[in-house]
NUSEDREN-947150 format. One record per residue (C-alpha): residue in three letters; x, y, z. Coordinates in Angstrom, 1 decimal, always signed. Layout:
BEGIN
ATOM  residuo       X       Y       Z
ATOM      ALA       X       Y       Z
...
***
This chain:
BEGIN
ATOM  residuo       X       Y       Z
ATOM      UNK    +7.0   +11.6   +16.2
ATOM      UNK   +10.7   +13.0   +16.2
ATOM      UNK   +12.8   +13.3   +13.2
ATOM      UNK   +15.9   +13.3   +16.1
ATOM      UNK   +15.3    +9.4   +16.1
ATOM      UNK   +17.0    +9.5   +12.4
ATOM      UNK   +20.6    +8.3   +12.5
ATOM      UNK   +22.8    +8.0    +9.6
ATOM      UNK   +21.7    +4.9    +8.1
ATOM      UNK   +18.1    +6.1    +7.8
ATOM      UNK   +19.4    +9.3    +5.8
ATOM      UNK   +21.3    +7.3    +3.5
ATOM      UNK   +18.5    +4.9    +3.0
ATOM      UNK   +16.1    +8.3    +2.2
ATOM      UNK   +19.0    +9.6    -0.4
ATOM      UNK   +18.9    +6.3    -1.9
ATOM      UNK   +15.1    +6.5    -2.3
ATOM      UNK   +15.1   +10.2    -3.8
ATOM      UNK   +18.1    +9.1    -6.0
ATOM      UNK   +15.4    +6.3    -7.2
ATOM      UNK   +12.5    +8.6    -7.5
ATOM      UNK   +14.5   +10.9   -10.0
ATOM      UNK   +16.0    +8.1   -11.8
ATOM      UNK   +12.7    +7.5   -12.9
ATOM      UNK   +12.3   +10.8   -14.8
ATOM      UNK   +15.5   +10.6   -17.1
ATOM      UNK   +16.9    +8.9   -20.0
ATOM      UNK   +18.3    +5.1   -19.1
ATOM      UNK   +18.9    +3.4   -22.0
ATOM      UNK   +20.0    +4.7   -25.7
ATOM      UNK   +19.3    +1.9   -28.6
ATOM      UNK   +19.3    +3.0   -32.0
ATOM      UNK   +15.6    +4.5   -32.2
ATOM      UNK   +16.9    +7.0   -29.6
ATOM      UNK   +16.4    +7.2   -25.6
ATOM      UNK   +14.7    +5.2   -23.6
ATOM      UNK   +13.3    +5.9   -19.6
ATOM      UNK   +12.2    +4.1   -17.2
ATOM      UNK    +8.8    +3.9   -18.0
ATOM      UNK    +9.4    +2.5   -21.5
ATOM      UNK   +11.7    -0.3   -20.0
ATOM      UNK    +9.0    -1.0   -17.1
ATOM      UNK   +10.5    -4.3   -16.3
ATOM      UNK   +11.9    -6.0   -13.4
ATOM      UNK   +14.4    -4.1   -12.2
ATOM      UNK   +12.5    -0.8   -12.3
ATOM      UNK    +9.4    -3.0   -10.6
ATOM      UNK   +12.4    -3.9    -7.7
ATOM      UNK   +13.8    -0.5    -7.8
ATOM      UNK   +10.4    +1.1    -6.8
ATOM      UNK    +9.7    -1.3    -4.1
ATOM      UNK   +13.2    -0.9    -2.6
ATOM      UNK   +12.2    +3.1    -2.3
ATOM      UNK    +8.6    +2.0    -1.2
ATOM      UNK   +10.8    -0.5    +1.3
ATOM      UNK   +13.6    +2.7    +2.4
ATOM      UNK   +10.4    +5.3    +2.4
ATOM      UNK    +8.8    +3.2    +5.4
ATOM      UNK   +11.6    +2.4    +7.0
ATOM      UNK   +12.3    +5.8    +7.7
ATOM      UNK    +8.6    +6.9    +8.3
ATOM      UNK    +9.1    +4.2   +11.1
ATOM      UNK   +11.8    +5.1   +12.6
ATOM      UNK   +10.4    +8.4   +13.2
ATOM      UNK    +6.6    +7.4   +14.1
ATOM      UNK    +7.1    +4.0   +16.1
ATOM      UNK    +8.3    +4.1   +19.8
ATOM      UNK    +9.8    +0.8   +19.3
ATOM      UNK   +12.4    -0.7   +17.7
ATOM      UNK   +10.5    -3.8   +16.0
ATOM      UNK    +9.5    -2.3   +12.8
ATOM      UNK   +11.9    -0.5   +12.1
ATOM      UNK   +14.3    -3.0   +12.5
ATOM      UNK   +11.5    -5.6    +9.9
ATOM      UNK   +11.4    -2.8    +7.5
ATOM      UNK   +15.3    -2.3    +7.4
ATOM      UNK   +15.5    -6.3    +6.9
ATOM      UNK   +13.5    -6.0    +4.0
ATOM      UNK   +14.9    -2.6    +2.6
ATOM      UNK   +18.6    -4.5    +2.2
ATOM      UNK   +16.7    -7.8    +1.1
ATOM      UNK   +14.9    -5.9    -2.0
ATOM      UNK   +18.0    -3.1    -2.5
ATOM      UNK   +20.2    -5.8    -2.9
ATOM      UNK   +18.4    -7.7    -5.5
ATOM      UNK   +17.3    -4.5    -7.6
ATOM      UNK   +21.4    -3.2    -7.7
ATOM      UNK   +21.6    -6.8    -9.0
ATOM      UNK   +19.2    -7.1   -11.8
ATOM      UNK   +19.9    -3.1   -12.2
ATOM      UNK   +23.4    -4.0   -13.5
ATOM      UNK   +22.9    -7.0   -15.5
ATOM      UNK   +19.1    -6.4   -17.3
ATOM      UNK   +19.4    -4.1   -20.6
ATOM      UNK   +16.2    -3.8   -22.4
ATOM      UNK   +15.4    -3.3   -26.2
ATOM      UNK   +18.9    -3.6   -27.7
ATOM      UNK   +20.1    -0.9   -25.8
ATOM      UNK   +23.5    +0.1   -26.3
ATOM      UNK   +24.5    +2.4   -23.7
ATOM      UNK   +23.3    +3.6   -20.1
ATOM      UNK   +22.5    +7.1   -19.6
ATOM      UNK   +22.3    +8.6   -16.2
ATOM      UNK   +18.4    +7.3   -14.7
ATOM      UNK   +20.5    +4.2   -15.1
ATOM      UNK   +23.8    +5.3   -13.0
ATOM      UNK   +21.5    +7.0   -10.4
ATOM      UNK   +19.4    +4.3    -9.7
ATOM      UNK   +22.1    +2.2    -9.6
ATOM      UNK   +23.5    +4.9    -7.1
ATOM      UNK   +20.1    +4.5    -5.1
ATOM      UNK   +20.2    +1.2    -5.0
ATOM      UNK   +23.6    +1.1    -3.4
ATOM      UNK   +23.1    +4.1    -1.2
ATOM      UNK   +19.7    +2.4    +0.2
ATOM      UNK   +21.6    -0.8    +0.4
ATOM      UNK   +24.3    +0.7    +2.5
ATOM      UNK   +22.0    +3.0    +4.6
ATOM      UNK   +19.7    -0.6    +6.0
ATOM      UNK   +22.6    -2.5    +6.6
ATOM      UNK   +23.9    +0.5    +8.5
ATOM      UNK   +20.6    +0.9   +10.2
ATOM      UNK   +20.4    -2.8   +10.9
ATOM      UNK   +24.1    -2.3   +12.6
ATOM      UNK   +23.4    +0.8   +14.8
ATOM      UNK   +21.2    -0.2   +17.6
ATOM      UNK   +21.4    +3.3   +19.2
ATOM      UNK   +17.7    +3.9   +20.3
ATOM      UNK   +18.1    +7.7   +21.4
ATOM      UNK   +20.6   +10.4   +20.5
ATOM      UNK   +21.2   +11.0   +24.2
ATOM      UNK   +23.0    +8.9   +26.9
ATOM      UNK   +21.4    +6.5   +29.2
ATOM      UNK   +20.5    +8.3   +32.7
ATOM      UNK   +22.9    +6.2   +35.7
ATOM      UNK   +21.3    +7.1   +38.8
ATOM      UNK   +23.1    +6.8   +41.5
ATOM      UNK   +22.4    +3.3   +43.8
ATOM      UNK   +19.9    +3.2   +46.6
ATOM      UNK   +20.7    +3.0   +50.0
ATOM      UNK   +19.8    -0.8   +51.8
ATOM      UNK   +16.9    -1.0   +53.3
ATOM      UNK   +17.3    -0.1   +57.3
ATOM      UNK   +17.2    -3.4   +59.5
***
């Protein structure tokens, strides 16, 4: 286990995921019988929005516990998969009459985005180690 094995897209992916996690505490939505969080709109964009963190949360425990690439490269498939469609339904689902977004809504739309943008980036980097392949220097032939 080395937290060296993080590269950028796995941070961004973790901001994402805390951006998400404290969206959850504040105000969304404002209708006329006052605020609304995220708990009294429990609907399918929060539902997507907590299994996107759930999705960028493993895919950085991964990439820090596994010795191989293979799940953490599954886990970032499915991080962008679910990110994607939760900055989607994020944008275009308001609850309950609301009439304004307050910011749990901006910031989990600014998760979303930010988890989005840290799999794809993790998907694109295929650096395995921070440090640079070893080249030893050729053998000799063999003696006839």
């Amino acid at each position: 286990m080395s937290l060296k094995r993080l590269r950028a897209g796995e941070l961004l992916a973790l901001a994402g995921a805390i951006c998400v996690i404290v969206s959850l505490f504040e105000r969304w939505y404002e209708n006329a019988f006052g605020n609304l969080s995220a708990w009294d709109t429990f609907g399918p964009a929060v539902v997507l929005l907590i299994a996107a963190a759930a999705a960028a949360l493993a895919l950085v425990v991964s990439t820090v516990t596994e010795r191989s690439t293979a799940l953490p490269v599954a886990t970032a498939v499915w991080s962008t998969l679910i990110a994607v469609i939760a900055a989607v339904v994020r944008v275009l689902e308001r609850p309950q009459h609301a009439t304004s977004l307050c910011t749990g809504a901006w910031l989990a739309l600014a998760g979303a985005i930010l988890m989005l943008a840290g799999s794809w980036q993790s998907l694109r980097d295929e650096r395995t180690s921070s440090y640079e392949p070893a080249t030893p220097s050729p053998r000799p032939p063999p003696a006839p």
